[in-house]
N, C-alpha and C positions, 0 to 999 in steps of 0.2 A: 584584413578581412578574409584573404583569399588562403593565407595559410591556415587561421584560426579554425574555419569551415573544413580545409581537408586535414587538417589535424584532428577533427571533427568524426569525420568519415573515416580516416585511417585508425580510429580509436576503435570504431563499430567492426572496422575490417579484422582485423586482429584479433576481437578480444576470444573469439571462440578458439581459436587457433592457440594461444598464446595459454587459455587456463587449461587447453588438453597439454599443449606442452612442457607446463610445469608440474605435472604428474610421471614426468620422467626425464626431471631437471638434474642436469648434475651426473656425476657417473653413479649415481644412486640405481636409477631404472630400477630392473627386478631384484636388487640386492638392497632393499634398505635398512640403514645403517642402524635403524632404532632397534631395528630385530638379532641382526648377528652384526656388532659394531665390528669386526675385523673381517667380516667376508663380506666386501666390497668388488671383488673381481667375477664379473659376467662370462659366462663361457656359452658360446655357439656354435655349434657344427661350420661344417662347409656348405650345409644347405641353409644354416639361419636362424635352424632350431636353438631353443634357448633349452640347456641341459642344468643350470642350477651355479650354485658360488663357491669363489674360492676366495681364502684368505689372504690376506694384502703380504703374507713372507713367504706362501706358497700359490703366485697368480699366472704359474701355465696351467691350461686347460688341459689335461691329458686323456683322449676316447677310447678305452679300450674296450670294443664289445660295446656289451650294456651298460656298463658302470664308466662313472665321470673320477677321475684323478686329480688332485692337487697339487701342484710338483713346483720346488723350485729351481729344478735344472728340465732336463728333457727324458728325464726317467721317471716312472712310477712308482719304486722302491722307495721313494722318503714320502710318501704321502702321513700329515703328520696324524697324529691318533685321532686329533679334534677334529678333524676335519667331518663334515657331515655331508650323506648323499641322502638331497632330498626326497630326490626320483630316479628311478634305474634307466629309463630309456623311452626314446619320444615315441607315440603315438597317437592316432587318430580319435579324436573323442567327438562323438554327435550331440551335440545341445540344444533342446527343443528352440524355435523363433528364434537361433544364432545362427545358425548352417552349420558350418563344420571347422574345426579348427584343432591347431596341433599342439599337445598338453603331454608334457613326458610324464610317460607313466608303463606300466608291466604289460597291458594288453589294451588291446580297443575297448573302450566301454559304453556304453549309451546310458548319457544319465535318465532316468524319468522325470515325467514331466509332474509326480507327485508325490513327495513335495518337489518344486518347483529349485530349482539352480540358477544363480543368477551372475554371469560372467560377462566379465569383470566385474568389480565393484565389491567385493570383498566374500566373506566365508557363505555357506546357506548349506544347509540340511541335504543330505540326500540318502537314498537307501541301496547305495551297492556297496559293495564288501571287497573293492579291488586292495585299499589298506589297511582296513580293519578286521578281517575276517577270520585272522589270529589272535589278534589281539584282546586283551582280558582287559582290557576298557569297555569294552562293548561293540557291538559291531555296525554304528553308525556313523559315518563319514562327515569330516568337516574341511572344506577344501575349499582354502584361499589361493584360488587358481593365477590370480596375477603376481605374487609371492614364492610361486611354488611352493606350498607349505598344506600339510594337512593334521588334524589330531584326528581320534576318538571319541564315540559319547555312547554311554550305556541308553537301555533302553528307556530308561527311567526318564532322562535328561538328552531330549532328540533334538532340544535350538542351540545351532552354533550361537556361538556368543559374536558378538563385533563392537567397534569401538573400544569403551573402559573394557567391556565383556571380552577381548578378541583372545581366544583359546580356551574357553570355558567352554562348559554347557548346559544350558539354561533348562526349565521346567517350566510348561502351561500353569500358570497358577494364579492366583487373587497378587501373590507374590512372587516374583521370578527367584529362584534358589541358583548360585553359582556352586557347581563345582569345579576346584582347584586344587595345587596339588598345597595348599596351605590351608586350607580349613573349608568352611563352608560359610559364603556370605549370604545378606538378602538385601536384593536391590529391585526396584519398581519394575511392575510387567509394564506391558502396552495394553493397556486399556482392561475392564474389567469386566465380569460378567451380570453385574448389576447394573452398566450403562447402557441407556435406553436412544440419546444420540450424541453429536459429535458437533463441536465446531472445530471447524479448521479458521483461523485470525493472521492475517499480515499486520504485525505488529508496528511495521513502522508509521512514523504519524505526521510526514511533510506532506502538504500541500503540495503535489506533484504528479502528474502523470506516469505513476509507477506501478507495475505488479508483477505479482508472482506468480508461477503457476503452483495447483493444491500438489498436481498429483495425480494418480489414480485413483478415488477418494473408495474407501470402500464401504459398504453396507446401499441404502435404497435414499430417495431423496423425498425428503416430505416436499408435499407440492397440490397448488390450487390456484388454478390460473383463471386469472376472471379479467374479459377484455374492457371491461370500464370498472369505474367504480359508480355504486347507487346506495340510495338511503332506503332504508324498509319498506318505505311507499314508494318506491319505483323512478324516483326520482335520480338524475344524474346530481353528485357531488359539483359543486365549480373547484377548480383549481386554478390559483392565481400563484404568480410568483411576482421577484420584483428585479428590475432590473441591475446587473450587474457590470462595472465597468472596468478597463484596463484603466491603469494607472500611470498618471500621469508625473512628468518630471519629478520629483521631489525637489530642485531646486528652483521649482515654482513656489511653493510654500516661503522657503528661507527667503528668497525677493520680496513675497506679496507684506510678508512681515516688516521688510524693512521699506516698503512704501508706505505701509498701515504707520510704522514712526515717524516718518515725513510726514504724512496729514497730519499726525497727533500735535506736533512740533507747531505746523501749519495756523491747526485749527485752535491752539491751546489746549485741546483735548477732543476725544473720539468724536468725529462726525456723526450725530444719532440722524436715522432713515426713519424718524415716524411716520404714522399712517393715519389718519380717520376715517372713521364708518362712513361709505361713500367714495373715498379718493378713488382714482385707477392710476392703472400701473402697467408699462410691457414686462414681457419676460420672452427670454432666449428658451426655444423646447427646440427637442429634435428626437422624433420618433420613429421607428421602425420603416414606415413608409412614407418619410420624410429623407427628399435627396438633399436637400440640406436644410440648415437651422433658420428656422422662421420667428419673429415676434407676434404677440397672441398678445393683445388689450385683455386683462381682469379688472374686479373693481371688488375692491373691501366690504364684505357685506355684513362681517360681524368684527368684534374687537375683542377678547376674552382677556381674563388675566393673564396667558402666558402667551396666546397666538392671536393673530390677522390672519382671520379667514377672504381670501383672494378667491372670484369665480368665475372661470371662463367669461368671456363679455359673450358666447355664442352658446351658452349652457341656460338651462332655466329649471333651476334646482326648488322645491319647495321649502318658502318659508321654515317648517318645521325641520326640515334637516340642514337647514342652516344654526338652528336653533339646539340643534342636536347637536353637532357638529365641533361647536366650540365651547357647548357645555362641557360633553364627552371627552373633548380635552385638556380642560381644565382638571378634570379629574383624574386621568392617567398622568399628567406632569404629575400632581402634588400625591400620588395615591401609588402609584406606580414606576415610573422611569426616574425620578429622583432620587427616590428613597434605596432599589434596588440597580440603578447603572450611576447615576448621576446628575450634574446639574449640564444644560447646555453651552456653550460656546457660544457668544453674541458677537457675530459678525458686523451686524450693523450699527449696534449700537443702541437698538430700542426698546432691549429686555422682554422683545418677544418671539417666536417663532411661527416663519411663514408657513401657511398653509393652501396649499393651491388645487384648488378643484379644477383640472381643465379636462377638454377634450381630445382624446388621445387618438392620434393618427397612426392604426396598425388593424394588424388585420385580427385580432383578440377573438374565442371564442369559449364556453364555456369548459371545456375540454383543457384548456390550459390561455390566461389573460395575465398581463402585468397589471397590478392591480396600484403599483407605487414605487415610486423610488425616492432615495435620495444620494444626492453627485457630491462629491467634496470639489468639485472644479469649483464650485461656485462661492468658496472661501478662499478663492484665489480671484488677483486682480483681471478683468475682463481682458485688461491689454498686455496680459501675458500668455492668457490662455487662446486668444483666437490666433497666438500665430501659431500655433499645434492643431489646428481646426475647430477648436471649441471656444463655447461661449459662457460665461460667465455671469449669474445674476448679481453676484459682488453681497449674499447675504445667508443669512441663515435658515434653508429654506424647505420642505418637502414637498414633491408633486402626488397628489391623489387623483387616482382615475376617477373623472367625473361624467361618465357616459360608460352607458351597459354594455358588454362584451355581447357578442354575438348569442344567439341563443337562450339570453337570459329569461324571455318567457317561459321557458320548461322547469325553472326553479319554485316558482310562484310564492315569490317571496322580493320585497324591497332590495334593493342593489345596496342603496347606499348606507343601509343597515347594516350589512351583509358585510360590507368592504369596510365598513368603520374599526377593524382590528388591523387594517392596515396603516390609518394613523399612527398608531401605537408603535407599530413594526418599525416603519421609517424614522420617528423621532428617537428611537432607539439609536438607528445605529446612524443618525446626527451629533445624537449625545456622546456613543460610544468611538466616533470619530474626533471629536471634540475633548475628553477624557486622555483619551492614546495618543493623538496623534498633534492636535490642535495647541492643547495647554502644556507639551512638553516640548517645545522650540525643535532645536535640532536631533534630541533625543527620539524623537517623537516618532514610532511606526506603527501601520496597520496590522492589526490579529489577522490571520489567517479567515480564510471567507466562511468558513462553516464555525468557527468561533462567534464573530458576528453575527449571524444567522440564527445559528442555538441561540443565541440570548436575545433576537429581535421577534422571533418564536416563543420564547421564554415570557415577557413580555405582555403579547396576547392573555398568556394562562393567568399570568399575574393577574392581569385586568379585568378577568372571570373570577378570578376567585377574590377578586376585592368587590366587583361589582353582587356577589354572592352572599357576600357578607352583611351588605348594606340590605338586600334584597333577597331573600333566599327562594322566591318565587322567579328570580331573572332567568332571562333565556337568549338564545344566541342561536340562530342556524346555522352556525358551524362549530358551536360547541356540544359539545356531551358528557356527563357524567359531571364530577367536581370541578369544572373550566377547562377540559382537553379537548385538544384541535381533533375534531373529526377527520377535516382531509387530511393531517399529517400522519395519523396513525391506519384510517383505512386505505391510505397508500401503501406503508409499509407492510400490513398483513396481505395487500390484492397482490401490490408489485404488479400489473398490469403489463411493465413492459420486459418483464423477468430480469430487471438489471440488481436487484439485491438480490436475489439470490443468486443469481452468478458473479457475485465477489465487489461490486460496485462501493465504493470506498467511503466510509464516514469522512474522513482528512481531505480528500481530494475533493474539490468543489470543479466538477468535471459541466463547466458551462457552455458544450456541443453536444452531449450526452443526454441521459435522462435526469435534469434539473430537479424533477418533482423528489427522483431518490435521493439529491443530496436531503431537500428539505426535511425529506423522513426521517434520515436519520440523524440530521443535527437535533432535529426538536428530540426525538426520544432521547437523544446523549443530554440534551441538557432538562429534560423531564426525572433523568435517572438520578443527574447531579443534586439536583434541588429535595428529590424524593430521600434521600439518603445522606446528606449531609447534617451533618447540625448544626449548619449555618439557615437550610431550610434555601430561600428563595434569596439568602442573602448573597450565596455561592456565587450569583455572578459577580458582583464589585470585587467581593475578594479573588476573582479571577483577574480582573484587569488588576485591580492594585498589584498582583502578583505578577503582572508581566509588567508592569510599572519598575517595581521595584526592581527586579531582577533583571527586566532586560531582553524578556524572549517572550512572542508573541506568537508561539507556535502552541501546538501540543503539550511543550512542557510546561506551559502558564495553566492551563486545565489539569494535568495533571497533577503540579504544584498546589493547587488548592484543592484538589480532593484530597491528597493524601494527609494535608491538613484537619479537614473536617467531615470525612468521612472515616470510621471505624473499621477496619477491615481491608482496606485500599492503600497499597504499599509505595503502588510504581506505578505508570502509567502503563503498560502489561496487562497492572492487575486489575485498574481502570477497565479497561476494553473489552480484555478477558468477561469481568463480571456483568459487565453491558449486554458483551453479545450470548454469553449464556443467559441473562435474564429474557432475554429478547425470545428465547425458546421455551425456556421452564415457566416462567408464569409464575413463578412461587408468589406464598400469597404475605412472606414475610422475608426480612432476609435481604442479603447482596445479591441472589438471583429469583427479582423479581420485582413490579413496583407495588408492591406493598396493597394491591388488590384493585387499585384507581382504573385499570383498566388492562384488557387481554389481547396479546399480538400474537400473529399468526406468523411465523418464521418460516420461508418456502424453502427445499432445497434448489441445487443448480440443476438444470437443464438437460445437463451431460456430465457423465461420470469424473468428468474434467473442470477445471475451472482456472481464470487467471486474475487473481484478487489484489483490488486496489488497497493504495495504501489505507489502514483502520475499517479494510470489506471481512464479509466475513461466510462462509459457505457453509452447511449445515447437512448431515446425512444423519437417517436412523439408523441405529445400528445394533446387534442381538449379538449377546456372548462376547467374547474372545475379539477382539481388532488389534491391528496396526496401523500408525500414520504410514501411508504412502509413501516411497522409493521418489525420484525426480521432484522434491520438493523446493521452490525458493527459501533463499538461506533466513528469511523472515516470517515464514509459516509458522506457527504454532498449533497443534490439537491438544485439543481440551475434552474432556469427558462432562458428560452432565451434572457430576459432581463440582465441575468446577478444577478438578486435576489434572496439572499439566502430563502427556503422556508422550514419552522422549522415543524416538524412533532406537529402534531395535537392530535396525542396517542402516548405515551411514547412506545418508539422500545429499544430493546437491552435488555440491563440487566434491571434488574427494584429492585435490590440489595441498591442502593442510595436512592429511593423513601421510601421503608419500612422500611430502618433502616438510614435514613437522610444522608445530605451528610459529616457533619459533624464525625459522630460516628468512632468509633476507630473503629471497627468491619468491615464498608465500607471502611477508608481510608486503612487498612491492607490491604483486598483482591483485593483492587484498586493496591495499591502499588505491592503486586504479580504479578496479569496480567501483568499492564506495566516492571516492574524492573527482572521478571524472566521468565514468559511464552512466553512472546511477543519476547524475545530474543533465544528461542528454538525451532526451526522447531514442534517438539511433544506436545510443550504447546502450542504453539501457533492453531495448528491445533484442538484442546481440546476444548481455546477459542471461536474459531469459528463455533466450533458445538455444542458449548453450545448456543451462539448467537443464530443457527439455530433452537433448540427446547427448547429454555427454556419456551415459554407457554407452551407447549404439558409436559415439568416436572413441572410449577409450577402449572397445572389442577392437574397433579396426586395428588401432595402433598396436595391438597387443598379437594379433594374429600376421602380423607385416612387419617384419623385423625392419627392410629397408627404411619402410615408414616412420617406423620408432626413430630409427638412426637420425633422420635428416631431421623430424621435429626436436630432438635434443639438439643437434647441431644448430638449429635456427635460433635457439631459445639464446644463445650466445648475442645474437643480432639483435632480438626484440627488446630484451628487457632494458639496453642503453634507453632505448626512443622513449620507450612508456617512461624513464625515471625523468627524459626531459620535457614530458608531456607535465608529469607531475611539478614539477618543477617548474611547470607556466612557458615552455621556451616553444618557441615555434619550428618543431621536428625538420631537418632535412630529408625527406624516405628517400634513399637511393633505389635505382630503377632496381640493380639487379639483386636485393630485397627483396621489392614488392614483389618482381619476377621469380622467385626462389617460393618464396608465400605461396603466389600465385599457383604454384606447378603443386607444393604440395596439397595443397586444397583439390589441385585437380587428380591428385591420386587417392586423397580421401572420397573425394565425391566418388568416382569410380566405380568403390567398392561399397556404397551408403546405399542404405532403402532409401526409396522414393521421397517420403518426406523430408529427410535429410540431405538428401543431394538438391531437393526444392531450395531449401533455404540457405544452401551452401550456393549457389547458381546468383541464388537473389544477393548475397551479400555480394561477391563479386561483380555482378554485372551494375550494382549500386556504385561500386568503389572506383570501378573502371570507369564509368559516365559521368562522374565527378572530375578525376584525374584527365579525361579528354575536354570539358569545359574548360578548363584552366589554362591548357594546354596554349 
């Protein structure tokens, strides 16, 4: 345990350090090999200065004056014809928000700040004539200042190129025009002058506490902050959710199963738990402001075709909503939850499903109440599960809050009216527990929580617009329009507590956070699936079937059956993609939009910044001409309100693949790190992303401190061993004087770091170090 946790911590310590350093792995540094394959030899003054390359048959560095020589003995006289001088001689270049730093070149120059220069990090525009100013290309500079390397661009064509683009020169246009010295290609601008806004998408779709950051996002944020939500009469919305639990053994299941064979063995066949109208019965609850689990007498009050309605013995509910109660779910088994998720899992044995009205011990108010749950503990044996602290009612069951949340007078409207889509909800994901997990023995696993959710959401609408059909006068306080949930959709257009539009994640079921957001946007996710498929409302089973068969109960099970039966939907990309653009456009037909049923209000973020959960997604207006933002997570995507994906124009993120190709062992090792260990640890992953945030502001430093440079290539020798034994599953030995060597250069990085940068450089060490003395 003790090494796993500081292999843990040493993952976090590292990785910042580790992805600047393989930006100048290898004796590549300033000469890489993809640009001149034979001029691999680096040459530096005596002061440190980096003067330009020489070829591996001519690698003395020869200074004579201003000009750099190539020489294979200690003379200048064979310098050979190929040989190329990039730059004449060092001097002092001022760069706006860099300070100042040494760039061999003819004279001192100061770039301006418009268009703007961005060093390190590859080519960008500027308007002085220190190399071009002769030149019959045109007199506009392109200067990949970490390369030592410059071209030309006429006036016509003023954007360096970078990337596929790197030594072109692009054109402001609907279409970007390259010129080269091969013809003339055309390849997609960043963004277009018909786009009105933008989403930026973190495409990935685990379940996990991960994100990205956008970026600097650019244009304005639509925005409409409203501190509750209310109905047109003035009235407060209720929001209920239902509770959520960690999950218990799995090899409680594969036991409960083989004691269920013993009884069967036992009994000649399944033990059935029947009931009659009247019996009572205890039950095991334990509630929020319950220190432990207490028994609570009900008693049977109705008996329906498919459920035993159970009622608090301290509740005193009205005949007629008893009468409702298991009408109303008679109806949704055979109308609804059958037909579209499935049939239930009979735990007991009595071909029904319990239904328990009690009273709930928490502090509940309308503002936010649990209105229901249901536990899969309780298809496990009792005497397996209280020695984990839980209890067991050994049947197939759901609990319904049967007493009003605090405040309920200001609704002025029946509760258990109100709450009767909560039925619905829970025997859902009874059924859809039973479906996944229940009827497939050891194969058997849980969908991801906001999978669940969408379809016990899903669900609800179902049972409006079935209850609509029969009824087309019905009505529901918390429905509106053709059977959609009021509070899930006037959540997501208020956002009340700004967490969707600051990047709050569909995939992530973030149950510390703001709960109400997941609920928003699971339900629209699976509002959008149903609206556009042509399966219709059938999309859910063929979801589960689809993670049945195949085997994954993530993302790709949804994504899998949209691509199926929706027209248009390629990937799960394009899934998301088309989600969170409809979530803004509205369109009133089409993949962006829900086909008119109803109109969301899409906020932007907060701050010009944002850090977006996995399947979150941020939104800006935007006029004319844009680019995605520079310091991007490697999982961001912008989209235009078209719908087109719009590929950054300057290399964002890491820039580790570019320098040392994407091939190299060196990049796919530290690739394979990040995804296969950091990204799966709250510490590393957060490490990642603040590397993402200032890796120009570290790879300027390295770039202007040659020392610098030197010992982080030198280190990179030591690191990459540890990380392939990490990968590798093995429990890392870190030698002191490692960490000590780590240590020291971080503290000459910090040194020379802005504020926020040497913040986070402070924090990671003094994290690593207080780990390292626990142990001790």
């Amino acid at each position: 345990m003790k090494n796993r946790y500081i292999n843990m911590l040493f993952s976090g310590f590292v990785i910042a350090l580790t992805l600047v350093v393989s930006q100048w792995a290898g004796a590549q540094g300033y000469c890489p090999p993809y640009d001149y394959p034979d001029y691999t030899v680096e040459c530096f003054d005596e002061d440190g200065v980096f003067w330009g390359c020489c070829e591996t048959d001519f690698p003395i560095c020869i200074f004579d004056y201003d000009t750099l020589f190539c020489d294979s003995d200690s003379s200048p006289s064979t310098v050979p014809s190929t040989s190329t001088t990039i730059f004449d001689s060092p001097a002092t270049t001022s760069i706006p928000g860099e300070g100042t730093t040494t760039i061999p070149s003819g004279t001192t120059t100061t770039v301006s700040q418009s268009p703007t220069t961005t060093v390190p990090g590859g080519a960008a525009t500027t308007t002085i004539s220190q190399y071009c100013a002769n030149d019959t290309d045109g007199p506009l500079e392109c200067l990949d200042l970490p390369n030592q390397k410059y071209w030309c661009c006429p006036e016509d064509y003023p954007i360096c190129g970078d990337g596929s683009d790197y030594g072109m020169c692009l054109q402001e246009s609907g279409t970007t025009t390259t010129v080269s010295g091969e013809g003339t290609t055309t390849v997609p601008a960043g963004g277009g002058a018909g786009t009105d806004f933008i989403v930026g998408i973190n495409i990935k779709g685990e379940d996990a506490a991960h994100t990205e950051p956008s970026g600097t996002l650019p244009g304005t944020s639509p925005s409409e902050v409203k501190p509750m939500l209310y109905r047109k009469d003035g009235r407060p919305i209720p929001l209920w959710y239902d509770k959520q639990f960690p999950p218990l053994d799995p090899e409680l299941l594969k036991k409960t199963r083989e004691i269920l064979e013993d009884k069967k063995k036992h009994y000649g066949l399944q033990k059935t738990e029947a009931y009659d109208t009247g019996d009572q019965k205890t039950f095991w609850v334990k509630d929020s402001n319950d220190r432990a689990w207490r028994e609570l007498s009900a008693t049977n009050m109705r008996t329906g075709t498919y459920s035993y309605l159970f009622i608090d013995d301290s509740l005193s509910i009205p005949e007629a909503t008893l009468d409702l109660y298991v009408t109303e779910f008679d109806f949704m088994y055979s109308n609804v939850l059958s037909p579209n998720i499935g049939d239930f899992s009979d735990r007991d044995g009595n071909g029904k499903i319990t239904v328990l009205l009690y009273n709930m011990n928490d502090s509940g108010s309308i503002n936010m109440y649990m209105g229901g749950y249901f536990w899969m503990k309780d298809y496990m044996e009792d005497s397996l599960t209280k020695v984990q602290g839980v209890r067991s009612n050994e049947m197939d069951i759901v609990y319904i809050r049967g007493n009003e949340p605090t405040g309920w007078e200001q609704i002025g409207g029946d509760f258990y009216e109100y709450n009767l889509t909560t039925l619905v909800h829970e025997c859902q994901h009874l059924i859809h527990f039973g479906v996944e997990v229940w009827t497939q023995g050891e194969n058997g696993k849980a969908s991801d929580v906001w999978i669940d959710e969408m379809m016990a959401m899903s669900t609800e609408t179902i049972y409006f617009k079935e209850k609509l059909k029969a009824d087309m006068f019905f009505t529901h306080p918390s429905m509106e329009g053709d059977g959609y949930l009021t509070d899930r959709i006037g959540y997501y257009s208020a956002d009340p507590r700004n967490s969707i539009r600051n990047g709050h994640g569909l995939c992530y079921w973030d149950q510390d956070g703001d709960l109400l957001s997941n609920y928003a946007l699971s339900y629209l996710m699976g509002q959008y699936l149903s609206i556009h498929s042509s399966k219709g409302q059938g999309i859910f089973k063929d979801i589960l079937n689809y993670m049945i068969a195949s085997g994954v109960h993530d993302y790709q099970g949804v994504a899998g059956a949209a691509v199926q039966t929706i027209s248009g939907i390629s990937s799960w990309e394009d899934l998301l993609k088309s989600y969170a653009v409809a979530n803004m456009a509205n369109q009133s037909a089409g993949l962006f939009g829900y086909n008119g049923e109803f109109i969301l209000k899409a906020n932007g973020p907060t701050l010009n910044k944002a850090n977006v959960h996995n399947g979150g997604a941020v939104y800006r207006n935007v006029e004319g001409q844009w680019q995605p933002p520079s310091g991007t997570g490697p999982n961001i995507r912008f989209y235009d309100s078209a719908g087109t994906l719009v590929p950054a124009t300057v290399a964002s993120g890491c820039f580790a693949s570019k320098i040392l190709g994407d091939d190299s062992d060196e990049a796919n090792i530290l690739r394979d790190f990040r995804d296969e260990v950091l990204s799966g640890k709250e510490t590393g992953q957060e490490m990642v992303n603040l590397y993402y945030q200032h890796a120009e502001e570290i790879s300027s430093i390295i770039f202007k401190n040659p020392d610098i440079r030197a010992e982080t290539k030198r280190l990179l020798s030591g690191i990459i061993p540890v990380i392939t034994e990490i990968l590798n599953g093995e429990n890392v030995s870190i030698k002191s004087d490692l960490k000590k060597e780590i240590d020291m250069l971080c503290d000459d990085i910090r040194e020379k770091a802005g504020p926020e940068l040497k913040e986070v450089i402070e924090k990671v060490q003094k994290t690593f170090d207080n780990t390292m003395a626990k142990w001790r």
